[in-house]
LUMTI-188039 format. One record per residue: chain; z, y negated, x negated of N, C-alpha, C, O in turn. Coordinates in Angstrom, 2 decimals. Layout:
+------+---------+---------+---------+---------+---------+---------+---------+---------+---------+---------+---------+---------+
: vomi :     nc3 :     nc2 :     nc1 :    cac3 :    cac2 :    cac1 :     cc3 :     cc2 :     cc1 :     oc3 :     oc2 :     oc1 :
+------+---------+---------+---------+---------+---------+---------+---------+---------+---------+---------+---------+---------+
:    A :       Z :       Y :       X :       Z :       Y :       X :       Z :       Y :       X :       Z :       Y :       X :
...
+------+---------+---------+---------+---------+---------+---------+---------+---------+---------+---------+---------+---------+
//
This chain:
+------+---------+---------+---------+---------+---------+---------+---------+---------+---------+---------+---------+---------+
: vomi :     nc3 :     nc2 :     nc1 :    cac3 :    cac2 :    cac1 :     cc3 :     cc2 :     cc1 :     oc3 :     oc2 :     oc1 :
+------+---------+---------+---------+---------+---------+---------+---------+---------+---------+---------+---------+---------+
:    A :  108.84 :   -2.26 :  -21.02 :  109.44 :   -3.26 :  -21.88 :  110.95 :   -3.16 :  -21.83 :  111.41 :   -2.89 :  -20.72 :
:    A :  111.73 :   -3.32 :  -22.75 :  113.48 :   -3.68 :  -22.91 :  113.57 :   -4.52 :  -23.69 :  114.45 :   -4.34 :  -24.54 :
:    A :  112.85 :   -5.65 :  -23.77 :  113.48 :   -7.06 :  -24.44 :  113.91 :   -7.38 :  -22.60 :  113.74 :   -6.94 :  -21.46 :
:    A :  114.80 :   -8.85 :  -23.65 :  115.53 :   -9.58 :  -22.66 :  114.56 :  -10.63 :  -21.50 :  114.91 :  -11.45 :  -20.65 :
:    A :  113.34 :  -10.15 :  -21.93 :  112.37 :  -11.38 :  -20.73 :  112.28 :  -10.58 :  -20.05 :  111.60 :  -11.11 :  -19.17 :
:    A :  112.56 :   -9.11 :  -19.57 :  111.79 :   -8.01 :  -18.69 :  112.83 :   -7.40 :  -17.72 :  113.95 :   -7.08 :  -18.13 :
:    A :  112.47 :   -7.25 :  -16.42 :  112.98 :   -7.15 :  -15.35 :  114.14 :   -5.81 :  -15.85 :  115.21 :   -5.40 :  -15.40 :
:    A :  113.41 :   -5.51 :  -16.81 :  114.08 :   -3.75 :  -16.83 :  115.10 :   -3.74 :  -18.51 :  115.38 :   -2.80 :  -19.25 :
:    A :  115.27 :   -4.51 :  -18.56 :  116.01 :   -5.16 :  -19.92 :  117.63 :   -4.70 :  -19.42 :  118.21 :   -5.13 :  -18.43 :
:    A :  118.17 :   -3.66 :  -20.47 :  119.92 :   -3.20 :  -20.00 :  120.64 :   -4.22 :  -19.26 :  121.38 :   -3.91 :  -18.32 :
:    A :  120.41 :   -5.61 :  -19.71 :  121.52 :   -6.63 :  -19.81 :  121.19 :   -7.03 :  -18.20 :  122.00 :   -7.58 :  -17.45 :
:    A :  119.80 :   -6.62 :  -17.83 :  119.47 :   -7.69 :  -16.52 :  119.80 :   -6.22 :  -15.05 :  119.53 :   -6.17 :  -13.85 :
:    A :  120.37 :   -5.42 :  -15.83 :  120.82 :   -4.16 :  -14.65 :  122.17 :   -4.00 :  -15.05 :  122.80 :   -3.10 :  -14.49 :
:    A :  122.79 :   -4.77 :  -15.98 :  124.32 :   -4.64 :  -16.27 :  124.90 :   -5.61 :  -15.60 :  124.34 :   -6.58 :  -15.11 :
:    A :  126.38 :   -5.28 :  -15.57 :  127.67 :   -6.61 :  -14.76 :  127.20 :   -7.65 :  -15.78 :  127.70 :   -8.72 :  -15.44 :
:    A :  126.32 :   -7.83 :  -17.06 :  126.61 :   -9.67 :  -17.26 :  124.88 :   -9.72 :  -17.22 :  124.19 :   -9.94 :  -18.22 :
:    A :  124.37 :   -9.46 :  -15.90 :  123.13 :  -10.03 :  -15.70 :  123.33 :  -11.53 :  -15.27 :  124.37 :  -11.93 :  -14.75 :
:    A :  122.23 :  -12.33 :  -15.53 :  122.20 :  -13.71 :  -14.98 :  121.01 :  -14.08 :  -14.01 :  120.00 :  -13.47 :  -14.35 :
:    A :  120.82 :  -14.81 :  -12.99 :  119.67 :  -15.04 :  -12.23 :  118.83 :  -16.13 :  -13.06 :  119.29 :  -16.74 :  -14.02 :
:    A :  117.81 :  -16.25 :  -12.65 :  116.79 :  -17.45 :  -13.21 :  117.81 :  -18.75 :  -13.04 :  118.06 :  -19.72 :  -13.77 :
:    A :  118.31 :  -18.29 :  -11.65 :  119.05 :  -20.20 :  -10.42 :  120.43 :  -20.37 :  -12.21 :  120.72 :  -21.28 :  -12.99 :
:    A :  120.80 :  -19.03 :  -12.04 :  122.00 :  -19.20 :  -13.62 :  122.03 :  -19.62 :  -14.46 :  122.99 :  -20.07 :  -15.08 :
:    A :  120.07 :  -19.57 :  -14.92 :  120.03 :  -20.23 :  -16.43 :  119.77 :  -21.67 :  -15.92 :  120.05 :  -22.68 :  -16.57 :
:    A :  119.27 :  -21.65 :  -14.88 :  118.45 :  -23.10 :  -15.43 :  119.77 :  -24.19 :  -14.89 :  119.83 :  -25.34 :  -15.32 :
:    A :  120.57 :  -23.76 :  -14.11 :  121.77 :  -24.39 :  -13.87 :  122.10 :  -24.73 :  -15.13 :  121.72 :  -25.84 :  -15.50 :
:    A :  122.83 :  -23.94 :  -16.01 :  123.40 :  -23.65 :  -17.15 :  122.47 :  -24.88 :  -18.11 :  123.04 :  -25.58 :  -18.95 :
:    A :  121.16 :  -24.98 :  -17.84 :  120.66 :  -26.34 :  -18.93 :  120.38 :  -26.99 :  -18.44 :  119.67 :  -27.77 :  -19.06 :
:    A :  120.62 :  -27.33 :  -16.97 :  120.13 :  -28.62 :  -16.61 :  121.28 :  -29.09 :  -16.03 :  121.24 :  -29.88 :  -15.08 :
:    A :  123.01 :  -28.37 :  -16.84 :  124.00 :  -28.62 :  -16.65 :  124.61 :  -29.79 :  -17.81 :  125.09 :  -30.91 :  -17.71 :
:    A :  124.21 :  -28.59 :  -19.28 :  124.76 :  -28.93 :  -20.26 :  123.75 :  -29.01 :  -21.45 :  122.99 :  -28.09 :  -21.77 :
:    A :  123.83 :  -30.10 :  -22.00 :  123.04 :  -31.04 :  -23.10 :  123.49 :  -30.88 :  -24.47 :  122.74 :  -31.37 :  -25.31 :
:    A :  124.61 :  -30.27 :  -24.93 :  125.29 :  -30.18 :  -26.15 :  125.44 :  -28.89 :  -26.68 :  126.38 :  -28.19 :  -26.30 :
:    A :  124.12 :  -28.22 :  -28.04 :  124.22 :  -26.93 :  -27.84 :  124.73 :  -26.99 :  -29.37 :  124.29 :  -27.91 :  -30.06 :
:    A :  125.51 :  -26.20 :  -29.86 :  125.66 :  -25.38 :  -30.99 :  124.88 :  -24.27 :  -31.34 :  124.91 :  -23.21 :  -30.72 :
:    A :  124.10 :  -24.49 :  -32.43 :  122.92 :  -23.33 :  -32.64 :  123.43 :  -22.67 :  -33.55 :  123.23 :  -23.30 :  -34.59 :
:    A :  124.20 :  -21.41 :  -33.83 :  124.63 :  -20.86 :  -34.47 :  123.38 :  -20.06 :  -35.48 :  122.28 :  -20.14 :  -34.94 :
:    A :  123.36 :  -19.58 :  -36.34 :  122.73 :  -19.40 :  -37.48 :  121.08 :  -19.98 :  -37.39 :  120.08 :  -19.28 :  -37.58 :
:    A :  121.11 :  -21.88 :  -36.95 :  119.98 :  -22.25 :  -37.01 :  119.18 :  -22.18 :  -38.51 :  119.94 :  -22.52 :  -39.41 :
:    A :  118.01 :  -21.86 :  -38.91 :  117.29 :  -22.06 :  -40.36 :  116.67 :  -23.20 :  -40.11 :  116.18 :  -23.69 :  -39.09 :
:    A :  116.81 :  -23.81 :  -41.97 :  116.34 :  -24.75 :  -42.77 :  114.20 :  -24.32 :  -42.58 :  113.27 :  -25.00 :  -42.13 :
:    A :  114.25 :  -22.94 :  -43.16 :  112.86 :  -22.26 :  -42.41 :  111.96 :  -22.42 :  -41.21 :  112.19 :  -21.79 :  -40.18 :
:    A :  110.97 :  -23.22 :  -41.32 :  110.67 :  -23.71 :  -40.13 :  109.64 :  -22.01 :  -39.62 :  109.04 :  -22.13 :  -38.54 :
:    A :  109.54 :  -21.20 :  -40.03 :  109.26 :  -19.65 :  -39.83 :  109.79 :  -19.26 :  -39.09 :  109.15 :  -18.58 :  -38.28 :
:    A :  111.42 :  -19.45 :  -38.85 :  112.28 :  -18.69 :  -38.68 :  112.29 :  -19.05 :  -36.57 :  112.16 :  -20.16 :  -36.06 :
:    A :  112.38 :  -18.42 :  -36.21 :  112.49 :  -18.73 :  -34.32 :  113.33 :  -19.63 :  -33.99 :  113.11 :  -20.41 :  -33.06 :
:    A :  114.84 :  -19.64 :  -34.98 :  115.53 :  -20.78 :  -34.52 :  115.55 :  -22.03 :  -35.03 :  116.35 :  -22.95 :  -34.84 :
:    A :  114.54 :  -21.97 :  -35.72 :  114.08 :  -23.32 :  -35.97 :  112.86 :  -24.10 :  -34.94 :  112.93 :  -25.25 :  -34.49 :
:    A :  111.59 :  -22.99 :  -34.71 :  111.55 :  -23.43 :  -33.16 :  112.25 :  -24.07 :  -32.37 :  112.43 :  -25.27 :  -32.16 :
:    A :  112.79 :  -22.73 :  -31.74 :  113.72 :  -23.25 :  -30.81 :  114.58 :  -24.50 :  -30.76 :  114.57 :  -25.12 :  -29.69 :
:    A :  115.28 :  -24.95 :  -31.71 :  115.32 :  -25.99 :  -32.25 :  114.96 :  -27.58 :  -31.92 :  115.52 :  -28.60 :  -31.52 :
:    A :  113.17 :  -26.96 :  -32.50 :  112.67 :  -28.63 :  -32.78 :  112.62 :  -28.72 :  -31.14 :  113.17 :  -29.73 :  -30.68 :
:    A :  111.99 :  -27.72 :  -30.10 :  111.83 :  -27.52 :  -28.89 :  113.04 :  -28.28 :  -27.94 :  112.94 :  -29.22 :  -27.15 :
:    A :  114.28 :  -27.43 :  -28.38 :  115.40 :  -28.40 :  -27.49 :  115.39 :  -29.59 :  -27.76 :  115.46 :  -30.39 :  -26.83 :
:    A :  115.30 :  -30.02 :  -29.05 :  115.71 :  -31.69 :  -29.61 :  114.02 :  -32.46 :  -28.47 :  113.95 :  -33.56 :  -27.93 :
:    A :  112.99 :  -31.35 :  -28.49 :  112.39 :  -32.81 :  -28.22 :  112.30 :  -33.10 :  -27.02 :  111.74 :  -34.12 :  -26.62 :
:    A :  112.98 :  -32.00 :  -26.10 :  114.00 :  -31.67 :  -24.52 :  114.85 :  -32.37 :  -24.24 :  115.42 :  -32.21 :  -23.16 :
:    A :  115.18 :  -33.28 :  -25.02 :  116.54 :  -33.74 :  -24.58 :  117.83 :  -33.34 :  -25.05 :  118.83 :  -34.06 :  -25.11 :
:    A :  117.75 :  -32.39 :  -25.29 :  119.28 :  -31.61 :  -25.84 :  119.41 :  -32.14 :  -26.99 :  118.51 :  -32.62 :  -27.67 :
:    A :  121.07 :  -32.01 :  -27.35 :  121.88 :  -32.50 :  -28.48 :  122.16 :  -31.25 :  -28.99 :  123.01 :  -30.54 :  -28.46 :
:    A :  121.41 :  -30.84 :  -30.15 :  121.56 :  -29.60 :  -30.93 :  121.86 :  -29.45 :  -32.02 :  121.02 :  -29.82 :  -32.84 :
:    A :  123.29 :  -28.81 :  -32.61 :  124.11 :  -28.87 :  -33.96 :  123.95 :  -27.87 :  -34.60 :  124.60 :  -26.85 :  -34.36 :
:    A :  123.01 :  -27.94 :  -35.60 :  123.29 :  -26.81 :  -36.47 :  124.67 :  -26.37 :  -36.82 :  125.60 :  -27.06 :  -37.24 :
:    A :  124.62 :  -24.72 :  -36.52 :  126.09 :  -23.61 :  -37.65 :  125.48 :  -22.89 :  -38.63 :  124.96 :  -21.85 :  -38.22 :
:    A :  125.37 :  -23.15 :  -39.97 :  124.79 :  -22.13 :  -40.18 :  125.48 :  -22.19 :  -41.84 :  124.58 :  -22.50 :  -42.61 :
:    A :  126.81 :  -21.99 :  -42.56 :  126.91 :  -22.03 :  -44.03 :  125.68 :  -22.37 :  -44.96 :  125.52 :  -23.32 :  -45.72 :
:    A :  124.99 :  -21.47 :  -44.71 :  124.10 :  -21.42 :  -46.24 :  123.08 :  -22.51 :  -46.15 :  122.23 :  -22.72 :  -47.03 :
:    A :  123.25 :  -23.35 :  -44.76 :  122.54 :  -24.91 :  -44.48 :  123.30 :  -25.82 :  -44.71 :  124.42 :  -25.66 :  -44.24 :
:    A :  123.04 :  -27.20 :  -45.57 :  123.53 :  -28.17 :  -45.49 :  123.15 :  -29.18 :  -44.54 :  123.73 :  -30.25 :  -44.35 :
:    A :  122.06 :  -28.71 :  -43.94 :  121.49 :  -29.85 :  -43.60 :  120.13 :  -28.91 :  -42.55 :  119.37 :  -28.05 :  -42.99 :
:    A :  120.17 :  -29.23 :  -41.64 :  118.49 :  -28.85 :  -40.66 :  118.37 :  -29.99 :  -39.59 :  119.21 :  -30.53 :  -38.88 :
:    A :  116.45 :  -30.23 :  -39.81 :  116.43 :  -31.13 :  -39.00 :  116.60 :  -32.22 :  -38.94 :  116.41 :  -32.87 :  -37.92 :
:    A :  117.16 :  -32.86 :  -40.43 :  117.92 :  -33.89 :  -40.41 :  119.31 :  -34.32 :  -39.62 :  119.64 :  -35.49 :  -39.41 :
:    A :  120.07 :  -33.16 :  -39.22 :  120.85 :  -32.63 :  -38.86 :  122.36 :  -32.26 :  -39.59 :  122.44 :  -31.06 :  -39.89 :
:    A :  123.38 :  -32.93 :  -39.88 :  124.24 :  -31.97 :  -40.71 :  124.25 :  -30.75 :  -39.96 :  124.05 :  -30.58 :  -38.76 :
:    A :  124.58 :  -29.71 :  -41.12 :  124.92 :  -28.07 :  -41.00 :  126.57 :  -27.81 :  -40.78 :  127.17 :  -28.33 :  -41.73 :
:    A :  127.38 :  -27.26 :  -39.95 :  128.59 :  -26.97 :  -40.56 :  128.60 :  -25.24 :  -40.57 :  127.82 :  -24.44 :  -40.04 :
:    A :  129.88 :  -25.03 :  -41.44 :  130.05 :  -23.75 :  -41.34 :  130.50 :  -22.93 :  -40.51 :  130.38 :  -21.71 :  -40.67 :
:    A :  131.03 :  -23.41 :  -39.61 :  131.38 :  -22.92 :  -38.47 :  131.37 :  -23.45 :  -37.23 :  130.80 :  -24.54 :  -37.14 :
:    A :  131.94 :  -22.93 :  -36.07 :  131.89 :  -23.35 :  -34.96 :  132.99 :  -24.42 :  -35.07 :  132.88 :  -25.60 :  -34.72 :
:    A :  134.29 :  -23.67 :  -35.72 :  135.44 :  -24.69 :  -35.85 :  135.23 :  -26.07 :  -36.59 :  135.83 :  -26.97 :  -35.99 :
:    A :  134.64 :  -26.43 :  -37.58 :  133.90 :  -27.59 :  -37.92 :  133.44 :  -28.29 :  -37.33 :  133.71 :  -29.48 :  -37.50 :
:    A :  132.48 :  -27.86 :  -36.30 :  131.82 :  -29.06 :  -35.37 :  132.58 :  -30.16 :  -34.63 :  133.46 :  -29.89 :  -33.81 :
:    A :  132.25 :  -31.36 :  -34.93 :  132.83 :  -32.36 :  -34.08 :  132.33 :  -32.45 :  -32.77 :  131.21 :  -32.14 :  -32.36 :
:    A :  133.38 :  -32.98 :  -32.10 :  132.73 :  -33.50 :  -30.82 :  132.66 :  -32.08 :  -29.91 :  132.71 :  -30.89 :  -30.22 :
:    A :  132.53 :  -32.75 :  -28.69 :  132.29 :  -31.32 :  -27.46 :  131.69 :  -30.48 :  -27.45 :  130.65 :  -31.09 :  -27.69 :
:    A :  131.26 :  -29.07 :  -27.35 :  130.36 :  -27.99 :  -27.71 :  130.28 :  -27.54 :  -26.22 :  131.34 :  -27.09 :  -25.78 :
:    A :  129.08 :  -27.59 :  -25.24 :  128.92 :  -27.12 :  -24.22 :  128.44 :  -25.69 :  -24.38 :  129.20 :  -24.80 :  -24.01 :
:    A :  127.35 :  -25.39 :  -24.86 :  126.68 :  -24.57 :  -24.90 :  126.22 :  -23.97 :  -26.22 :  125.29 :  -24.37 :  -26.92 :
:    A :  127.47 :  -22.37 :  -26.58 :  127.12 :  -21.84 :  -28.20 :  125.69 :  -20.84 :  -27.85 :  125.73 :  -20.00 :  -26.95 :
:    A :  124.64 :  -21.02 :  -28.54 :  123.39 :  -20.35 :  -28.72 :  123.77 :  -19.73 :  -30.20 :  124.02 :  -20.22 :  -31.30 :
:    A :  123.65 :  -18.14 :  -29.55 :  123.47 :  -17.41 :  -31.02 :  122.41 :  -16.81 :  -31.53 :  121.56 :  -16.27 :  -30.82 :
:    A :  122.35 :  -16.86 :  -32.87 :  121.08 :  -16.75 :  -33.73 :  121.51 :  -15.32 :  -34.87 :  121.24 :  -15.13 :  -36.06 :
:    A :  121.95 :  -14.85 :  -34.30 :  123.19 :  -13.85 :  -35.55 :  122.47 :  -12.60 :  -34.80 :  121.65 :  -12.50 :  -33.89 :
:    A :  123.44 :  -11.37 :  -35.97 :  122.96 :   -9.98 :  -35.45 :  124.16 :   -9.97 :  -34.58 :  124.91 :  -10.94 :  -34.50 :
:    A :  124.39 :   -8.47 :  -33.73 :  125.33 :   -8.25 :  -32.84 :  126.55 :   -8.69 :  -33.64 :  127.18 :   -9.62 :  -33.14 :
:    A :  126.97 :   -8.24 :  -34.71 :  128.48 :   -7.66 :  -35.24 :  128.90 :   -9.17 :  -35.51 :  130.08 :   -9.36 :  -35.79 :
:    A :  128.15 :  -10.09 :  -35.45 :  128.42 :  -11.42 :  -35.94 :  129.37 :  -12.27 :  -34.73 :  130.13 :  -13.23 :  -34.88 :
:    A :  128.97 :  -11.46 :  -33.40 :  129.06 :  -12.19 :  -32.41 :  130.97 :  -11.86 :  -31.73 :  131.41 :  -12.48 :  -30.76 :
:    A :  131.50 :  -11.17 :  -32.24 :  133.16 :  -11.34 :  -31.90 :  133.31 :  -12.60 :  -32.48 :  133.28 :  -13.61 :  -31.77 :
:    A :  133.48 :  -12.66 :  -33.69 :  133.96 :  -14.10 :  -34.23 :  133.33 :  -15.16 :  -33.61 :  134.09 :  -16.06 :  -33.24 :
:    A :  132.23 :  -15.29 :  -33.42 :  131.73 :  -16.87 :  -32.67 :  132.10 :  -16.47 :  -31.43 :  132.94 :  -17.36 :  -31.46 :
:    A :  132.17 :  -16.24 :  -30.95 :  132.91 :  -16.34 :  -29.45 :  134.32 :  -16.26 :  -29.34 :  135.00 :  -16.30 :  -28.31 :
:    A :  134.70 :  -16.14 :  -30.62 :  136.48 :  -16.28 :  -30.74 :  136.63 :  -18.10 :  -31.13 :  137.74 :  -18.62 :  -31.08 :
:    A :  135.89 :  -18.58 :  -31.36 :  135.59 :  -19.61 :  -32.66 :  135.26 :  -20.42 :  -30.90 :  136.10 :  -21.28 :  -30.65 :
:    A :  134.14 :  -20.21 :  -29.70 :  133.62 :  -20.36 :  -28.84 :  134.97 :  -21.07 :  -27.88 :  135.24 :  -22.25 :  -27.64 :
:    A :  135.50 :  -20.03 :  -27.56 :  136.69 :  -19.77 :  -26.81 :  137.43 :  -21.01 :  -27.48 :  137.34 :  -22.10 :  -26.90 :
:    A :  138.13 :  -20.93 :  -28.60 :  138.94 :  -21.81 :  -29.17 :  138.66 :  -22.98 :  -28.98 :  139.56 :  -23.76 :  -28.68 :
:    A :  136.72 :  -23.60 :  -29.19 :  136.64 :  -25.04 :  -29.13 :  136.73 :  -25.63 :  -27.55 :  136.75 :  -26.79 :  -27.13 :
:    A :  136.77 :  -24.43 :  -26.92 :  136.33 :  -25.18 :  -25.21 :  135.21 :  -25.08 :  -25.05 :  134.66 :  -26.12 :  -24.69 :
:    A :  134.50 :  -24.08 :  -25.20 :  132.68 :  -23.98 :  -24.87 :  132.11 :  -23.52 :  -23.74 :  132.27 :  -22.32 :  -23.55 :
:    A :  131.55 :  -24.08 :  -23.02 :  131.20 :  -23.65 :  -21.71 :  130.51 :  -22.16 :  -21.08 :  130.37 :  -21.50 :  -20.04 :
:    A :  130.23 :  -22.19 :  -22.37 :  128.52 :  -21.18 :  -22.58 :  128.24 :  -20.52 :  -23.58 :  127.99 :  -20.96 :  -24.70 :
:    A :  128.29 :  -19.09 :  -23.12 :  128.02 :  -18.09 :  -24.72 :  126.59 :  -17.83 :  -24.60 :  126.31 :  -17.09 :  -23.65 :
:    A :  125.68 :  -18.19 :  -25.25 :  124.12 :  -17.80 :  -25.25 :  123.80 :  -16.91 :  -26.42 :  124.02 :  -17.25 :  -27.59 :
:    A :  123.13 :  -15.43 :  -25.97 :  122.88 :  -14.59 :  -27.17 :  121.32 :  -14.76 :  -27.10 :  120.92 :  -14.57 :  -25.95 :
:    A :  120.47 :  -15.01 :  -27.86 :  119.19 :  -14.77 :  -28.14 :  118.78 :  -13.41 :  -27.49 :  119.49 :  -12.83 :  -26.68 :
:    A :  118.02 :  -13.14 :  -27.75 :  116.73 :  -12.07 :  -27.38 :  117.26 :  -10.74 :  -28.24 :  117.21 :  -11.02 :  -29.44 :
:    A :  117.64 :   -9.66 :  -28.05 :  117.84 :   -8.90 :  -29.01 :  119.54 :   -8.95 :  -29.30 :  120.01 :   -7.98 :  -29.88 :
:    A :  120.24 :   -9.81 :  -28.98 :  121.58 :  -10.22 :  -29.28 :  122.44 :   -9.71 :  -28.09 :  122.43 :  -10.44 :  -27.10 :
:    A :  123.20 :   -8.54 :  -28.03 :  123.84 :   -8.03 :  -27.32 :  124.97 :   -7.59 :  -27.62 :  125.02 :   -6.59 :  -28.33 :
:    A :  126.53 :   -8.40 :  -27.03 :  127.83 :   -7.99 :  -27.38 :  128.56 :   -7.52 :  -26.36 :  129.38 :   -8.38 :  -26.06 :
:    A :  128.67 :   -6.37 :  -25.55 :  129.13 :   -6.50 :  -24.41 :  130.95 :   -6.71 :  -24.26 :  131.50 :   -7.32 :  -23.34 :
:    A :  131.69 :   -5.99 :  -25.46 :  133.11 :   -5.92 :  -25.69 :  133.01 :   -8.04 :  -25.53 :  133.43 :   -8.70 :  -24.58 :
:    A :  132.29 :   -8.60 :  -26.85 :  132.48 :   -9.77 :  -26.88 :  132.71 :  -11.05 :  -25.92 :  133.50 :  -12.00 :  -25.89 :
:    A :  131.13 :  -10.41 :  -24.79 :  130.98 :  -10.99 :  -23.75 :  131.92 :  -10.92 :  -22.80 :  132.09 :  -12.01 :  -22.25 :
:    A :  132.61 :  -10.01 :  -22.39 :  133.58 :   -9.62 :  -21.34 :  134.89 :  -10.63 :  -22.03 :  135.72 :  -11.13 :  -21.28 :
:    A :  134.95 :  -10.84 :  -23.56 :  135.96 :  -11.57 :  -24.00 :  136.27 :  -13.05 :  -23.48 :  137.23 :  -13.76 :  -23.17 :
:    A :  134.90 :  -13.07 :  -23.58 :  134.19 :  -14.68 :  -23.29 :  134.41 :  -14.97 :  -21.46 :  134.48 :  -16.14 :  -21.09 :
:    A :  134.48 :  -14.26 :  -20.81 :  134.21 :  -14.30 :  -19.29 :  135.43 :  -14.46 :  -18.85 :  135.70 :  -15.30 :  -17.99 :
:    A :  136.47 :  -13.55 :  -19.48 :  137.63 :  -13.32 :  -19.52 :  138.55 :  -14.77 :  -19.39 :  139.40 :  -15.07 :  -18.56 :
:    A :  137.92 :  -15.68 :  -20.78 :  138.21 :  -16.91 :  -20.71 :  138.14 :  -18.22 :  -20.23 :  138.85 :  -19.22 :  -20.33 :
:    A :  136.91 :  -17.90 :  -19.60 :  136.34 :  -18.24 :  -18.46 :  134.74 :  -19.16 :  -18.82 :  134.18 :  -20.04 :  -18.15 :
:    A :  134.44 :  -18.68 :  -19.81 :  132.89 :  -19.15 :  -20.07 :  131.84 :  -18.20 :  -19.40 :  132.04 :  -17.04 :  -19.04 :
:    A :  130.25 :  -19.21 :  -19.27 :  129.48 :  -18.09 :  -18.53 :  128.79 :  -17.56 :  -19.89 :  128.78 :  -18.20 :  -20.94 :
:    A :  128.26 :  -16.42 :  -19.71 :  127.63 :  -15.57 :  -20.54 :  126.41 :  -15.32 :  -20.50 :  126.08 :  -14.88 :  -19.40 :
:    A :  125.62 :  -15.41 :  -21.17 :  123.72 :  -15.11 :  -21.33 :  123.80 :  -14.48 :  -22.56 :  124.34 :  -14.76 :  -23.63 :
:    A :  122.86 :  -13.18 :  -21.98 :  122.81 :  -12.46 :  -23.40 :  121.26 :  -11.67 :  -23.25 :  120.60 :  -11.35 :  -22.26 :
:    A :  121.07 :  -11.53 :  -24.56 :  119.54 :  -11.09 :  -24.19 :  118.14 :  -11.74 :  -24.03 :  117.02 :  -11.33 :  -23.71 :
:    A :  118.70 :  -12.98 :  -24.42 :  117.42 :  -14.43 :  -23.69 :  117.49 :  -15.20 :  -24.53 :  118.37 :  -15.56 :  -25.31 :
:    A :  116.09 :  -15.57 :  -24.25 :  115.79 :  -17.19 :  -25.33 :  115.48 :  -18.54 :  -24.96 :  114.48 :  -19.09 :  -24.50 :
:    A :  116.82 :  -18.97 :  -25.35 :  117.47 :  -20.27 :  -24.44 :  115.32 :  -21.40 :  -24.18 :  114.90 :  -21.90 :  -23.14 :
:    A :  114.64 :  -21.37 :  -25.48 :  113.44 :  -21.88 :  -25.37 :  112.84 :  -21.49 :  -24.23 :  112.56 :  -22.14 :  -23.22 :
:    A :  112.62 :  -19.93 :  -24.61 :  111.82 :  -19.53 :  -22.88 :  112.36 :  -20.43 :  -21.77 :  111.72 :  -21.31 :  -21.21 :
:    A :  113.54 :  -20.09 :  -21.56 :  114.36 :  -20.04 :  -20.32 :  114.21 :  -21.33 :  -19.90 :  113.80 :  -21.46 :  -18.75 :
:    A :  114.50 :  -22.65 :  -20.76 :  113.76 :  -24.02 :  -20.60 :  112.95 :  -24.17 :  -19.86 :  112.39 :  -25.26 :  -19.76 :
+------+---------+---------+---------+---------+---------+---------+---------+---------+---------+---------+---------+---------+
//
């Protein structure tokens, strides 16, 4: 296996591996997630994931432009839009998407860069660490719950 649930996954033998004790710190730290390209599509995984955190406890903000609205949720277009504190950015994007939200990350004060399953930035991530956020990449913030 080389998804991000598997012992043998790049990210979990690279410098931004995380331990199990990392993640679950990391959510049973912080309650305020920014779901970056959440769908209106209840098909779609991050809409799962989603209904899953909300019915967890977590405070989860849709980013997603081409949403006005998820969840009963306003949508904004960006990270920079969101009101209020952003602990934890969960991304829902392909790789190339992920410099800008973690520039966008960095800027609001975000605790936490979370890449989905499949979502791997390593230039980005090192950006992010740099600034002093922790980094998860490779994982799905639901599983990891």
């Amino acid at each position: 296996m080389t998804d991000g649930v598997s012992a043998n996954s790049p990210v979990n033998q690279g410098r931004f591996a995380t331990t199990a004790a990392d993640r679950i710190r990391i959510l049973e730290g912080y309650k305020r997630i920014a779901m970056v390209g959440l769908s209106a599509n209840p098909f779609r995984p991050s809409h799962f994931a989603a209904i899953y955190l909300l019915a967890h406890g977590y405070d989860v903000t849709p980013v997603n432009p081409r949403e006005p609205e998820v969840l009963g949720r306003p949508s904004y277009a960006s990270l920079l839009e969101v009101p209020g504190e952003i602990e934890i950015v969960d991304i829902f994007r392909e790789p190339a998407a992920v410099p800008e939200i973690v520039d966008q990350a960095i800027a609001r004060g975000a605790k936490v860069v979370w890449m989905q399953l499949g979502v791997v930035h390593e230039e980005a991530a090192e950006r992010a660490r740099r600034a002093g956020l922790e980094v998860v990449m490779d994982r799905c913030i639901k599983i990891e719950e």
